[in-house]
VOKOL-591244 format. One record per residue (C-alpha): residue in three letters; y, x, z; residue number from 1. Coordinates in Angstrom, 1 decimal, decimal comma. Last residue first. Layout:
{'ala' {Y X Z} NUM},
...
# end
This chain:
{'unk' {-25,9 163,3 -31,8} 269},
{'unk' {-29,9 163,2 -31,8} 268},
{'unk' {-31,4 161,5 -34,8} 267},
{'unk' {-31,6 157,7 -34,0} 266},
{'unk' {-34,9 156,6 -32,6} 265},
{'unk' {-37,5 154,4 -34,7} 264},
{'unk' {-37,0 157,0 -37,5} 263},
{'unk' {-36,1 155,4 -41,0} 262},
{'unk' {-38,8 153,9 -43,2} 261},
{'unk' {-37,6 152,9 -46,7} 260},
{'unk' {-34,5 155,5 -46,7} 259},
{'unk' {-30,7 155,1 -47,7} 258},
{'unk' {-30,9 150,8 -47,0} 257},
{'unk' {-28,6 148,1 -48,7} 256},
{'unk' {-28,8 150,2 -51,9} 255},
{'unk' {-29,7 147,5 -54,2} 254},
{'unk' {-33,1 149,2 -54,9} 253},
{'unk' {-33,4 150,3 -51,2} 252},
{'unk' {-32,9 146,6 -50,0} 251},
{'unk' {-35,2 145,5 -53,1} 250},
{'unk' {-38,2 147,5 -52,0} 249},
{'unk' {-38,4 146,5 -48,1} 248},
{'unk' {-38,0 142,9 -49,5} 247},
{'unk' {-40,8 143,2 -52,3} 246},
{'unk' {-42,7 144,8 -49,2} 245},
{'unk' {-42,3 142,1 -46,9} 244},
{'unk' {-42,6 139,4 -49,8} 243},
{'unk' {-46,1 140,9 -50,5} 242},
{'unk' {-47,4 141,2 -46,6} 241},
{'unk' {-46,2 137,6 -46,1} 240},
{'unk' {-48,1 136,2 -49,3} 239},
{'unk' {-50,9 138,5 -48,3} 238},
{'unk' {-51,4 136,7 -44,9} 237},
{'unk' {-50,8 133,2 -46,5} 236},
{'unk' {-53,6 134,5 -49,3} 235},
{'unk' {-56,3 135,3 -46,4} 234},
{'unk' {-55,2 132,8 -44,2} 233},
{'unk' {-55,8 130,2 -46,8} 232},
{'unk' {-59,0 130,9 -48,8} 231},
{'unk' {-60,7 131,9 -46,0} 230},
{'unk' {-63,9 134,4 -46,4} 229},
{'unk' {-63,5 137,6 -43,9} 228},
{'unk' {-63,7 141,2 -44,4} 227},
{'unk' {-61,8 142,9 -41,6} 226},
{'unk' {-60,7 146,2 -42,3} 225},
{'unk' {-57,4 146,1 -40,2} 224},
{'unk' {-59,4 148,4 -37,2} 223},
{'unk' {-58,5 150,8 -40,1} 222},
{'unk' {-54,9 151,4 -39,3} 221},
{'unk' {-53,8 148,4 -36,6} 220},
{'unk' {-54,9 145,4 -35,4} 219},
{'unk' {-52,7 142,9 -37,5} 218},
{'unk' {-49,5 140,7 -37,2} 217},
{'unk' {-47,5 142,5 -34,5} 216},
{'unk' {-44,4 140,4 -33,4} 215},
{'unk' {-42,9 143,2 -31,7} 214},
{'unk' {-40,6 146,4 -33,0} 213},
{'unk' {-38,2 147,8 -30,5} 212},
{'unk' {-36,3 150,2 -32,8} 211},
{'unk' {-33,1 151,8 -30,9} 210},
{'unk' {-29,5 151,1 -32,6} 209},
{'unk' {-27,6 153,7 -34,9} 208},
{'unk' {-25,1 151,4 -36,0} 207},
{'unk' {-23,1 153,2 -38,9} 206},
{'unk' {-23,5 150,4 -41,9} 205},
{'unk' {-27,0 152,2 -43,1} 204},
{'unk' {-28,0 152,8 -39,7} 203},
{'unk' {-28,2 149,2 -39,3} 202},
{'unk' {-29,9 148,1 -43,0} 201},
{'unk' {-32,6 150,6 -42,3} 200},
{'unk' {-33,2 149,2 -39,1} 199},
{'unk' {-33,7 145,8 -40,4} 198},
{'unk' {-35,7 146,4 -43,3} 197},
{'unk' {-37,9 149,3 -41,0} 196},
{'unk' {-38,5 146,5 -38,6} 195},
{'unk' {-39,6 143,5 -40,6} 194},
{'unk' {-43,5 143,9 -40,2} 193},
{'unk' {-43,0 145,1 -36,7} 192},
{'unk' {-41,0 141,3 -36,1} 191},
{'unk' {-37,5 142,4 -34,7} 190},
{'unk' {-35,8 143,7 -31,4} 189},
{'unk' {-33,2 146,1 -31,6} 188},
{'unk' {-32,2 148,0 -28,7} 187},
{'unk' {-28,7 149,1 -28,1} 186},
{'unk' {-27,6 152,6 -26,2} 185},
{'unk' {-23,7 153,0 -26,2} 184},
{'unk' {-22,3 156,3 -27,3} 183},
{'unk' {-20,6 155,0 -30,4} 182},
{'unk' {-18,7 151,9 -28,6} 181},
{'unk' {-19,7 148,1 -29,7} 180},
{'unk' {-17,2 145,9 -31,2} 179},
{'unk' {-18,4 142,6 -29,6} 178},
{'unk' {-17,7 139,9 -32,2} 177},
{'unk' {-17,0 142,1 -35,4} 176},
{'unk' {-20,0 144,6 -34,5} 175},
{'unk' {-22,2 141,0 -34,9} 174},
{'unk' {-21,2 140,6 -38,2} 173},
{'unk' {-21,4 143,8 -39,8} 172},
{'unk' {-24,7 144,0 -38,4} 171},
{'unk' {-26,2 140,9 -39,1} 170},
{'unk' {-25,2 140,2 -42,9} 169},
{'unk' {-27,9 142,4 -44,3} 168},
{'unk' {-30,6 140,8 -42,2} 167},
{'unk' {-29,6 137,3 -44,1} 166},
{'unk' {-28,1 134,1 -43,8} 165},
{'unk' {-25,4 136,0 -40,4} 164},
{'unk' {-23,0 133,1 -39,5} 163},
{'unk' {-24,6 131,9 -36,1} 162},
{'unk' {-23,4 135,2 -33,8} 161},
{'unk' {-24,4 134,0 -30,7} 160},
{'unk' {-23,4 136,6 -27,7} 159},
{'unk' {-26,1 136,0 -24,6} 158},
{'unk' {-25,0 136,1 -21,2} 157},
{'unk' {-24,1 132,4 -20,8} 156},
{'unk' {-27,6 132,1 -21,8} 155},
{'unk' {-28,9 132,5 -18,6} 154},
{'unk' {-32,4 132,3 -19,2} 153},
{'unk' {-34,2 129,6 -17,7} 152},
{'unk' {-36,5 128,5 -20,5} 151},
{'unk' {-34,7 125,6 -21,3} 150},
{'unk' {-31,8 127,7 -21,8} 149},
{'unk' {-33,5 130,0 -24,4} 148},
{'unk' {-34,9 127,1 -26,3} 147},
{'unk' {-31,5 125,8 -26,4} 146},
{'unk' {-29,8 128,7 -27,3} 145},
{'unk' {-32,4 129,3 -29,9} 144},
{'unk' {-31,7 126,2 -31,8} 143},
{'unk' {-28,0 126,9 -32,0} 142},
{'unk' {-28,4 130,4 -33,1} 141},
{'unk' {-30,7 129,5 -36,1} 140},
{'unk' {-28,3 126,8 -36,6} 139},
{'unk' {-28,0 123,5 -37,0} 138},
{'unk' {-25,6 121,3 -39,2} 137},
{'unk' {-27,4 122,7 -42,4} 136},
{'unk' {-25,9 124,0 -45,5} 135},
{'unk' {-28,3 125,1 -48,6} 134},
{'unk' {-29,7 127,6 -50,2} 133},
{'unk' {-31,4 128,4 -46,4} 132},
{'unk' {-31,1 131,1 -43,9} 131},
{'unk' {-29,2 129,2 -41,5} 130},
{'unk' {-27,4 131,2 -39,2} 129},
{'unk' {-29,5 134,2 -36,7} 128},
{'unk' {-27,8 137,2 -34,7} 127},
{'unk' {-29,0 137,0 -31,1} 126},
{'unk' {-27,0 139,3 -28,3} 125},
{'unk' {-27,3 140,2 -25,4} 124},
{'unk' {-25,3 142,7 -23,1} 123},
{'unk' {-27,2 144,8 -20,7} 122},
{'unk' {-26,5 144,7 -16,8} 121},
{'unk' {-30,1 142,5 -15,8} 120},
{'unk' {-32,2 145,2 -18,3} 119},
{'unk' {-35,8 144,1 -17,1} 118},
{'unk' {-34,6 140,5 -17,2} 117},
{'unk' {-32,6 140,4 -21,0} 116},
{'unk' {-35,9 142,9 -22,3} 115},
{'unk' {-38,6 139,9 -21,4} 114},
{'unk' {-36,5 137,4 -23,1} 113},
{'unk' {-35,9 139,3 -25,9} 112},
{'unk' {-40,1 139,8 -26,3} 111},
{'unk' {-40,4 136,1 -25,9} 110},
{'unk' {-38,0 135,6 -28,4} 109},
{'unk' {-39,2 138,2 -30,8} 108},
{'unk' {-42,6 136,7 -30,7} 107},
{'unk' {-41,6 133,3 -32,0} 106},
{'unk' {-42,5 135,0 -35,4} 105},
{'unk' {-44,5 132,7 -36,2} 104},
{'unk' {-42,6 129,6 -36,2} 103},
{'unk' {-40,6 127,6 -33,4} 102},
{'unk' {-38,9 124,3 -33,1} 101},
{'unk' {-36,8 123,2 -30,6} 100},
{'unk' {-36,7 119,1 -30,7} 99},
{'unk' {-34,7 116,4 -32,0} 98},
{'unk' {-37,5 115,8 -34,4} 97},
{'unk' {-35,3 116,0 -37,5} 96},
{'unk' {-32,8 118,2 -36,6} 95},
{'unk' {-35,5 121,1 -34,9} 94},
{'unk' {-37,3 120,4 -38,7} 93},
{'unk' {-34,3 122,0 -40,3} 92},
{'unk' {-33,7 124,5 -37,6} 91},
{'unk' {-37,1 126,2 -37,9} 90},
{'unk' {-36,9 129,3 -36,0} 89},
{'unk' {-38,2 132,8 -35,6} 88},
{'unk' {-36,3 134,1 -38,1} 87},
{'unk' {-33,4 135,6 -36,3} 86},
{'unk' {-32,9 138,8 -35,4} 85},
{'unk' {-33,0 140,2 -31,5} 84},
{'unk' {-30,0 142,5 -30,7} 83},
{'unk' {-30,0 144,1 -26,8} 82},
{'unk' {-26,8 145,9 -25,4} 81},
{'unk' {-26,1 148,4 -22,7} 80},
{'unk' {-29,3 150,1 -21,9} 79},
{'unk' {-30,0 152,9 -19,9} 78},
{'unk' {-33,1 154,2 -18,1} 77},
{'unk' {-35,0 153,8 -21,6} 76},
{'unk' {-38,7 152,5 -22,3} 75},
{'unk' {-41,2 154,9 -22,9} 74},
{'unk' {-44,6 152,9 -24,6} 73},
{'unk' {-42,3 151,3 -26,8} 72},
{'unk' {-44,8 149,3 -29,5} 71},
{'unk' {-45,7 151,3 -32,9} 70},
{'unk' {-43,3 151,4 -35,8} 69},
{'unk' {-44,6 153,0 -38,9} 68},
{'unk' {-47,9 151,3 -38,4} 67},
{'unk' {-46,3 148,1 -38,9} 66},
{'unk' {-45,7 148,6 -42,6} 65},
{'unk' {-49,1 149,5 -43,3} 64},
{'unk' {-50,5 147,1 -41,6} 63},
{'unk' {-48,8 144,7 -43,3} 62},
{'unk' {-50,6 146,0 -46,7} 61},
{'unk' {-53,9 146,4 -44,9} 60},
{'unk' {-54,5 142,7 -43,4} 59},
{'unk' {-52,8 141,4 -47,0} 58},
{'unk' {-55,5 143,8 -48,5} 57},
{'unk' {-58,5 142,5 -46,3} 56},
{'unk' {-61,2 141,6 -48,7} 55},
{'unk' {-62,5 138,4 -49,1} 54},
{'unk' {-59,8 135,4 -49,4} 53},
{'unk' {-57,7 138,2 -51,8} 52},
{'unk' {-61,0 139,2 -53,5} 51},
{'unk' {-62,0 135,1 -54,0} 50},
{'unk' {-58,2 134,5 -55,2} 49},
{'unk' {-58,3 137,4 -57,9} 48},
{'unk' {-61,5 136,3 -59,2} 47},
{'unk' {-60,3 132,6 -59,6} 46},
{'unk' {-57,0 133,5 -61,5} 45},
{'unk' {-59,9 135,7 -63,7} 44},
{'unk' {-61,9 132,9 -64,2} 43},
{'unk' {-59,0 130,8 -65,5} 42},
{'unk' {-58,0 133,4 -67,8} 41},
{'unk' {-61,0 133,4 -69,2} 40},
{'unk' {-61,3 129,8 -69,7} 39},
{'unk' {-58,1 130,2 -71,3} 38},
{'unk' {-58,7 132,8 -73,8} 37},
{'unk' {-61,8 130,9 -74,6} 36},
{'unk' {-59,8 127,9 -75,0} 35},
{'unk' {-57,1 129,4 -77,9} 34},
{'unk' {-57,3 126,8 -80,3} 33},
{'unk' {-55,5 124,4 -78,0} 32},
{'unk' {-55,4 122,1 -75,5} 31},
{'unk' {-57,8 124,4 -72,8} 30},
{'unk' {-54,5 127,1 -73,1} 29},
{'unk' {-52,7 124,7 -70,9} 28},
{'unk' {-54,7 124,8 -68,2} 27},
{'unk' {-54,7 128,9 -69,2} 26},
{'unk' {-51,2 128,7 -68,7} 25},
{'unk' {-51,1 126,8 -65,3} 24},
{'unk' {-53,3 128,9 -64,1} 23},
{'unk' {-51,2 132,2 -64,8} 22},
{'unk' {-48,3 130,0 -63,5} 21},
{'unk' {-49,9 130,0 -60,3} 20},
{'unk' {-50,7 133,1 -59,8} 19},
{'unk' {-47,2 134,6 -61,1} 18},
{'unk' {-45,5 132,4 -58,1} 17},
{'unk' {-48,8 133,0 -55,4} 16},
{'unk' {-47,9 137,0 -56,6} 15},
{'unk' {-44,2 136,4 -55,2} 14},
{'unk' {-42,3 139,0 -57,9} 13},
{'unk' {-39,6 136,1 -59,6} 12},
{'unk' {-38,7 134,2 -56,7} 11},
{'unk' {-38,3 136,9 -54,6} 10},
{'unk' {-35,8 138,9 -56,6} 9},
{'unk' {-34,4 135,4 -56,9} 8},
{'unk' {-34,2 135,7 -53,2} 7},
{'unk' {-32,7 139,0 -52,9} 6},
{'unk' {-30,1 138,0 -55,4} 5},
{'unk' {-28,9 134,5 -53,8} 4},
{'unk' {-27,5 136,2 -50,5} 3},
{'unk' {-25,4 139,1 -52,0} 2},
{'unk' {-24,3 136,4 -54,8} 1},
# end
């Protein structure tokens, strides 16, 4: 139930969802007595889409959330583990084409990557099952072991927890497999956008890792305000901005997180 809820949550808040059945209505509305109210209705499904296409409020909204985590600019002496979250891949379609398949967020591999050379003595680990309502016979983890390998990282290094469907799963999980010690000094590596979720849900079960956000969707604060006309980017870009925050929202509604933006560093022991 833990992993149906947040998506039903989803399901029922996703403005494209409420958009669309908003037009379906007033469709529907043209059969009957009540066309004007349905023409109108229409027009205004029509306004919203032209402001979101226009005006930069997905670009803002993510921005928002990004600002709160900036890149590392100081990078520690000492590390002893390294968490990237999965996401980043498309297991479904890897099946199908026989091939490794990425998706935006492809970032937080790279990134990962970069961290496993410049820390050679940490210990790695990627947290990442299948995310789906279904089963699948591949694996985030599976999928990103190959890509990793292929790319020459010594993956023998790298812990794969494949059981985690959701960020809430991954740290209980992963503590199970490596039990990690209170003084040790862990970097977690996420999509900016997806950071405070993530860390939030950490420090929450007792894990006070290091933020080490990537994946940056947007310039910035007001460098953001870029007025544009495209239909698609400018609703996919809100689409991911809305179901960031709705997610953000229900892990402090359902208590899975104690603040909405917790510090990037752990308070001071």
């Amino acid at each position: 139930m833990s992993f149906v809820v947040p998506r039903l949550i989803w399901l029922a808040f996703n403005p494209m969802t409420i958009l669309l059945v908003l037009i379906c209505v007033a469709l529907l509305l043209q059969l009957t007595i009540w066309r004007r109210a349905g023409r109108r209705l229409l027009v205004f499904c029509a306004t919203i889409i032209v402001i979101l296409s226009v005006l930069p409020i997905g670009s803002l909204m993510l921005a928002a959330l990004e600002g709160q985590y900036p890149p590392m600019r100081r990078f520690p002496q000492r590390v002893d583990g390294i968490i990237v979250l999965g996401g980043a891949t498309q297991p479904l379609i890897a099946i199908v084409r026989n091939q490794t398949s990425v998706n935006d967020n492809a970032d937080r591999l790279l990134e990962f990557a970069a961290l496993a050379r410049r820390y050679p003595e940490a210990r790695l680990v990627f947290s990442g099952g299948y995310g789906g309502l279904g089963e699948s016979v591949l694996t985030q983890a599976d999928v990103v072991a190959r890509l990793l390998k292929e790319g020459g990282l010594d993956t023998s290094r790298i812990v794969f927890e494949a059981e985690a469907r959701n960020t809430n799963d991954s740290p209980r999980l992963i503590s199970e497999r490596i039990r990690p010690r209170p003084n040790e000094v862990w970097l977690l590596v996420t999509s900016a956008a997806h950071m405070a979720r993530s860390l939030g849900v950490f420090r929450k079960q007792g894990w006070n890792v290091i933020a080490y956000p990537c994946d940056y969707r947007t310039r910035g604060g007001m460098r953001s305000l870029t007025f544009r006309f495209d239909i698609s980017g400018g609703l996919h870009q809100f689409a991911q901005a809305s179901r960031a925050w709705t997610a953000l929202a229900a892990y402090y509604v359902m208590g899975r997180i104690n603040e909405l933006f917790p510090p990037a560093l752990p308070p001071a022991s």
